[in-house]
C-alpha positions in Angstrom: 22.3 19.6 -4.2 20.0 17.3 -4.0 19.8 15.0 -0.4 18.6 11.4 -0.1 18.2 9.1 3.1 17.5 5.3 3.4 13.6 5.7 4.6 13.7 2.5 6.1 17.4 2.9 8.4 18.0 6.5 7.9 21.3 6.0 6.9 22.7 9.0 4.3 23.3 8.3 1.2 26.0 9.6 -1.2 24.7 10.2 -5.1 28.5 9.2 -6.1 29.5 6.6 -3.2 25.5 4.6 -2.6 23.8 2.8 -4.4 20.2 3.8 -4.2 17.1 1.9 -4.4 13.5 3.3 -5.1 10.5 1.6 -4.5 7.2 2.8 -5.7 4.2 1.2 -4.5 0.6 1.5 -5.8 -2.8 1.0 -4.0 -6.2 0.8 -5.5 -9.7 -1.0 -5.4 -9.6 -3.7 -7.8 -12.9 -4.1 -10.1 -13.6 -7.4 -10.0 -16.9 -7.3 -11.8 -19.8 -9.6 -10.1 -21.8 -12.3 -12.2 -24.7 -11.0 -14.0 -26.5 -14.2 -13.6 -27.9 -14.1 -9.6 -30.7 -14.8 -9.2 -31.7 -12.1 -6.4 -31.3 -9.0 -8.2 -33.7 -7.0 -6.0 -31.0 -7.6 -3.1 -28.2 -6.6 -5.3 -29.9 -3.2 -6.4 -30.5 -2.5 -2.8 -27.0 -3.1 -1.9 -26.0 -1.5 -4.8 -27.8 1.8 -3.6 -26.9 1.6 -0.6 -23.2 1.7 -1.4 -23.9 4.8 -3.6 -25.7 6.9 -0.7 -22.2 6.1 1.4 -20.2 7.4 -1.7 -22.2 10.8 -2.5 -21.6 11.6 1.9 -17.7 11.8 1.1 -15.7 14.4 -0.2 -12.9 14.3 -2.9 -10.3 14.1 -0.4 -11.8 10.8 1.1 -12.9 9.7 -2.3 -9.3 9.9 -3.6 -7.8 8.4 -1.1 -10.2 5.7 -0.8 -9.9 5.0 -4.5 -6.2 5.4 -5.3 -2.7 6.1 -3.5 1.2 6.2 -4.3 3.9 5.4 -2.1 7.9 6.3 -3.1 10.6 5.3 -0.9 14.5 5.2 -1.1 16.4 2.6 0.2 19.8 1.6 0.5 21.6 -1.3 -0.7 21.2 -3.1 2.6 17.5 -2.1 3.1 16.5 -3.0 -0.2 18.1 -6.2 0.2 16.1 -6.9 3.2 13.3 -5.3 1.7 13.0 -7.9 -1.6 13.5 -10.8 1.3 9.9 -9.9 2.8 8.1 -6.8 1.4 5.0 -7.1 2.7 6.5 -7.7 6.3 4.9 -10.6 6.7 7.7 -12.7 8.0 8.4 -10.4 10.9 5.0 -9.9 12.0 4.6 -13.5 12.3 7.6 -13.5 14.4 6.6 -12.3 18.0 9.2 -10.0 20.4 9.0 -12.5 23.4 12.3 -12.6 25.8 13.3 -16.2 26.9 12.3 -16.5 30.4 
């Protein structure tokens, strides 16, 4: 049988009792393409060159996880509750742990 766990409380969760939530999230280098008409095209093929000395020094292991990466979590109803509220966590890094002095 089969266990799953909230990965953002812990909490265990039931197949036949939870609800359970899975969120699958993607990260790779977008290719935004640069305009063709610039003017200094010596500075681009030196940059260009440059960038492809750095690329040949890494393995496939840094090159893949430079390039593309996969996340899957399972949440619970709560979590992904919260979760669709801020996913990025943006909200709670803005908001600082100070006591009131």
């Amino acid at each position: 049988m089969i266990r799953y766990s909230c990965d953002m409380c812990g909490r265990s969760l039931v197949p036949d009792e939870d609800d359970r939530y899975v969120v699958k999230i993607e990260v790779y280098a977008a290719c935004d393409s640069m305009d063709s008409d610039c003017e200094d095209e010596e500075f681009i093929n030196d940059f260009e060159e440059d960038d492809d000395e750095e690329m040949e020094n890494l393995d496939s292991d840094e090159m893949e996880s430079l390039e593309y990466k996969t996340f899957r979590y399972d949440l619970c109803s709560k979590c992904h509750s919260k979760y669709l509220q801020d996913p990025l966590s943006i909200k709670s890094i803005r908001r600082g742990r100070f006591s009131e002095n």
